[in-house]
N, C-alpha and C positions, 0 to 999 in steps of 0.2 A: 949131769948133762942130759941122761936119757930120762929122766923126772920133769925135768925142762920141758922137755920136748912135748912128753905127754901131754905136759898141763895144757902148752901152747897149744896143743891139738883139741883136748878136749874144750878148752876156750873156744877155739875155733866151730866146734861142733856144735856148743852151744850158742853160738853167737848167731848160726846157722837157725838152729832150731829156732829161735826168735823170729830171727825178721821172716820165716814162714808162715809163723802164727799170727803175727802181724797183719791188718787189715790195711793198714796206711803205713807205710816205710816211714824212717828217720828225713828221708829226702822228699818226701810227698806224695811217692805214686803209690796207688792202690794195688793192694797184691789180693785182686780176685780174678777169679775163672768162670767163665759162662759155658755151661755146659747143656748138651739136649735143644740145642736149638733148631728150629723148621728150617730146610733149607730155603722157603721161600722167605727167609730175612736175610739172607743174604744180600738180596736184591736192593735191598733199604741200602747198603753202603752203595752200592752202582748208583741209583739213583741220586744220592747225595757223595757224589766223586769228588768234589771239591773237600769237605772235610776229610775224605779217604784220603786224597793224598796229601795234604798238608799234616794226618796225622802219622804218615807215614812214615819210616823211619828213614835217617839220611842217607843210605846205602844205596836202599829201594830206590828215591827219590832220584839220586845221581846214574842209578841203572836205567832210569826211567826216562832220565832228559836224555843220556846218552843213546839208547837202544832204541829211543822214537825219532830223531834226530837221522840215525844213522840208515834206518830200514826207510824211513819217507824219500832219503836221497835215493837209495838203493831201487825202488818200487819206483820212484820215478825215471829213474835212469832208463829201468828196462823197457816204462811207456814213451824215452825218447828215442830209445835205440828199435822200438818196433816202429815209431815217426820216420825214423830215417828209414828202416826195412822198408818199409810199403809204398814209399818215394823211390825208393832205390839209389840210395843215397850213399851205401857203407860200399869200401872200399874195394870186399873181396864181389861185388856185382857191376864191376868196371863201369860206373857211369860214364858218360860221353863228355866229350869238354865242354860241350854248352850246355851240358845240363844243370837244370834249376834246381837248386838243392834248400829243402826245409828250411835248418840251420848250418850255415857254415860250419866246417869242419867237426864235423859229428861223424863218424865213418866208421864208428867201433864200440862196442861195450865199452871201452876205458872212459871214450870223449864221449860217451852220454852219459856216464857218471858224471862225472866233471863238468856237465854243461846244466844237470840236473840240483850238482851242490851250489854252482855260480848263479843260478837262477833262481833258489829256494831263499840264499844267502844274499843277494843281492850284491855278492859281490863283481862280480862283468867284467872280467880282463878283458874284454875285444876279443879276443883270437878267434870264438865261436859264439857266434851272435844268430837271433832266430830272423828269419827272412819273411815279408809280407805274401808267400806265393801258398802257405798251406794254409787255411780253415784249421786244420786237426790242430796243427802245433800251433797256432793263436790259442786255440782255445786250452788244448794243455798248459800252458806257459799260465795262464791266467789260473786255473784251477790250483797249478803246485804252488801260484803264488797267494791264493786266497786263505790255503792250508797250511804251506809254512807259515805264514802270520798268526792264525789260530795256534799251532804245536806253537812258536815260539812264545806269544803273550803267555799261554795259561801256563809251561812249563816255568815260565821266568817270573809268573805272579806268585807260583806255589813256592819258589824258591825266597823270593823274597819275603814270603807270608811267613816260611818256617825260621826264617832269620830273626822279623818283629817280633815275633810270639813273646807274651806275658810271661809263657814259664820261662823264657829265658830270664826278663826279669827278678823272675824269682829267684831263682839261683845264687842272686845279692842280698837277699833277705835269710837272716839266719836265724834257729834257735838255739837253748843251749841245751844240750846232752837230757841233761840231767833237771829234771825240777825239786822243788824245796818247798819243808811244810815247818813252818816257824811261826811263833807269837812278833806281833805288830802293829802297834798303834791300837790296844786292847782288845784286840782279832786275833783269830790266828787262821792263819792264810797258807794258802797252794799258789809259788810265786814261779814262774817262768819268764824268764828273761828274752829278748827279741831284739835282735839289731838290722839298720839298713846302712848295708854297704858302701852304697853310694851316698855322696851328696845332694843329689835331686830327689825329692821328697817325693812319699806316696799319700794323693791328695783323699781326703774322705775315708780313713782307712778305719774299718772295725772288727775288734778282735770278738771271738767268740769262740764256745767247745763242745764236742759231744763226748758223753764218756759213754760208753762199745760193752755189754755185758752178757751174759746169757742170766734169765731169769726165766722162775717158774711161778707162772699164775695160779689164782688161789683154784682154778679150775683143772690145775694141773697141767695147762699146757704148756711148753717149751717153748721161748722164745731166743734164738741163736742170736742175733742181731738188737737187744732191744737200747735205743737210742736215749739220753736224759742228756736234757740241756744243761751245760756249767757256763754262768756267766766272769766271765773277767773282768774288770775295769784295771785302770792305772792312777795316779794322780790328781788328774787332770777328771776323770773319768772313763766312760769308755766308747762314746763316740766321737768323731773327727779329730781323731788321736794327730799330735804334734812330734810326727815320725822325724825327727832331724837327727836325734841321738839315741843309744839302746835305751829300751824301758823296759820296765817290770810291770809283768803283768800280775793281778793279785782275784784269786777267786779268794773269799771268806767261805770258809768253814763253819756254819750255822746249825740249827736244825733242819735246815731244807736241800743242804747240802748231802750228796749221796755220799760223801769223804765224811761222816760224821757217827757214823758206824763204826768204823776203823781206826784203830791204833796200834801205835808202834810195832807192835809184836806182832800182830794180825795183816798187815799190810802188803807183806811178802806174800801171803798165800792167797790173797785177792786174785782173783781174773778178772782182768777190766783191759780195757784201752781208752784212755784219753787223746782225744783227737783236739787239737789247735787250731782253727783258722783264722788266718790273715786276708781282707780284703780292701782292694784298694786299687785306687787309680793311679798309674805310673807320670807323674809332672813333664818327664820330656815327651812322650808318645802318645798322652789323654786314653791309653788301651789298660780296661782293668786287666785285675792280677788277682791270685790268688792261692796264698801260699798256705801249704798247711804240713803238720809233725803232728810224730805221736807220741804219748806216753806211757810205757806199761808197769806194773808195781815196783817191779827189778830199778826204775829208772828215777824212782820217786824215793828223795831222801828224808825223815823225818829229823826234825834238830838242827839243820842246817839254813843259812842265808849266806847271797852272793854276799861278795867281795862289794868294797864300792868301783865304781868304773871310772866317771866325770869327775875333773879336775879340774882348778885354774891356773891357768899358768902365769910368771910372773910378768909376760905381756898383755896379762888380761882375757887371755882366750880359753875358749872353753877348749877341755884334751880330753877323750875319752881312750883310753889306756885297755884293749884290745886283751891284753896279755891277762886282765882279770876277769874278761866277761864271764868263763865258766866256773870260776874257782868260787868256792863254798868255804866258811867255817861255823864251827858249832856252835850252836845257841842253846841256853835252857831253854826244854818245850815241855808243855805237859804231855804226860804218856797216854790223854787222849782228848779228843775233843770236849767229853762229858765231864775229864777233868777239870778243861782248862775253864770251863764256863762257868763251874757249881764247883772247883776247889782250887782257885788258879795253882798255889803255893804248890802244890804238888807236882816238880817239874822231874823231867829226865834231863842227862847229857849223852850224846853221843860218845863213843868209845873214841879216840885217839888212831888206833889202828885202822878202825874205818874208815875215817876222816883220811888220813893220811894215803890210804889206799884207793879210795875213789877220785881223789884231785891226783 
């Protein structure tokens, strides 16, 4: 039990270690840090407030409609209750009985709150209503009301904007875990699988990838970040992809391939990240998306290909069967790509215990 425990821990620890080394999470956000910045960029987010709060998070956001909502009513309350002050209008400065009063029954802090929310809100029970005898309170009554329409449009635009959003979209678009390096149609390919959730289709959708490496120039310099295009295709190919059902996406493994270096036994000690993206126009909303995962050596299986998914069923309908999307079995592959091109015959199998251990 206490071995158990370890291992779960130390899994855990590592699992940790990952996704910090990680430049693009399994789930798509970026795990970078900006540091050393001018405080005069600051200013750049004020200036462009509208991205600030839509990107902001939904906490904030609901702090944000609530605490400016709450303080507007508040701040106005106390410019109606000094309206009635300077009228002489509240209760404890014993007005006369004919006297002309701003707004009926305002006669306290409480009812200028309350005459302040019924006004901002438009909602007007009668009880206290503004009278044609002040200038001042015309003109207030029109100001809270020009400002509560501004607080309430942009508060209720940002709300609704962070509702549409594409990544939520995204969210329906899935990878699998794991990708796979197998011979195919006398290729042998780096296969990643991709499903859409829904039934409404993503219009104009093309896949593409970056692999993430540190390399050293013949000049010796250090490149942390240097970027090399992996192209995908599927089928079909690999623009204006027919996103209805999961597909496999297939990069070949050539000589111009940067995976053509590496084999079986070498693959684990690689540093790399392969990056995935998804782009595409959402069919119910016309708002593009853009989904992306990543891949790092630990995640990438050699020997292996999915399961099949699509079926027919004996009503004639096409079933894609969910329960296989991620699941892998061994293939013969050669144990490199120099093999497979200049000696195909020369293949590996995956072990059993592996196989069984990663599914």
């Amino acid at each position: 039990m206490v071995s158990g425990i370890r291992k779960h821990i130390r899994d855990h620890l590592l699992q940790q270690r990952i996704c910090r080394s990680r430049l693009v999470t399994k789930d798509g956000r970026c795990n970078i840090e900006f540091g050393n910045m001018k405080y005069g960029n600051h200013f750049a987010y004020l200036m462009d407030f509208w991205t600030t709060f839509v990107d902001l998070r939904w906490r904030f956001v609901l702090f944000f409609f609530i605490a400016s909502f709450t303080l507007s009513w508040f701040f106005f309350g106390l410019l109606w209750f000094w309206v009635a002050w300077s009228n002489g209008d509240l209760t404890w400065q014993n007005p006369s009985w004919d006297h002309l009063y701003c707004v009926d029954n305002v006669n306290n802090l409480t009812t200028a709150f309350l005459f302040s929310v019924e006004t901002q809100t438009s909602i007007g029970y009668g009880i206290r209503v503004i009278t044609p005898l002040c200038p001042s309170a015309i003109a207030l009554f029109m100001i809270q009301f020009l400002i509560g329409s501004i607080i309430n449009c942009f508060l209720c635009g940002v709300i609704l904007a962070k509702i549409s959003r594409s990544k939520k979209r995204a969210k329906t678009i899935t990878f699998t875990k794991m990708a796979v390096i197998c011979p195919k149609k006398d290729f042998l390919w780096l296969m990643i699988r991709v499903a859409n959730l829904r039934k409404t289709l993503m219009i104009g959708s093309q896949i593409y990838g970056k692999l993430l490496r540190t390399t050293i120039t013949p000049d010796g310099e250090t490149i942390i970040m240097d970027q090399v295009n992996i192209e995908f295709m599927v089928d079909a190919g690999k623009d204006n992809l027919f996103f209805v059902c999961p597909l496999t996406l297939y990069h070949v493994i050539d000589k111009s391939s940067p995976f053509f270096e590496m084999a079986v036994d070498t693959l684990q000690k690689q540093e790399f990240e392969l990056v995935v993206f998804l782009d595409g126009t959402a069919e119910s909303t016309s708002s593009s998306c853009q989904v992306r995962t990543s891949f790092i050596p630990q995640e990438i299986m050699w020997g292996y290909n999915f399961m099949p998914i699509i079926s027919r069923s004996k009503e004639g309908k096409y079933r894609v069967d969910f329960s296989n999307f991620s699941k892998v079995v061994p293939v013969a592959t050669a144990h490199c790509p120099y093999c497979f091109h200049n000696i195909g015959h020369h293949l590996c199998s995956p072990s059993p215990g592996r196989h069984q251990e990663l599914l």
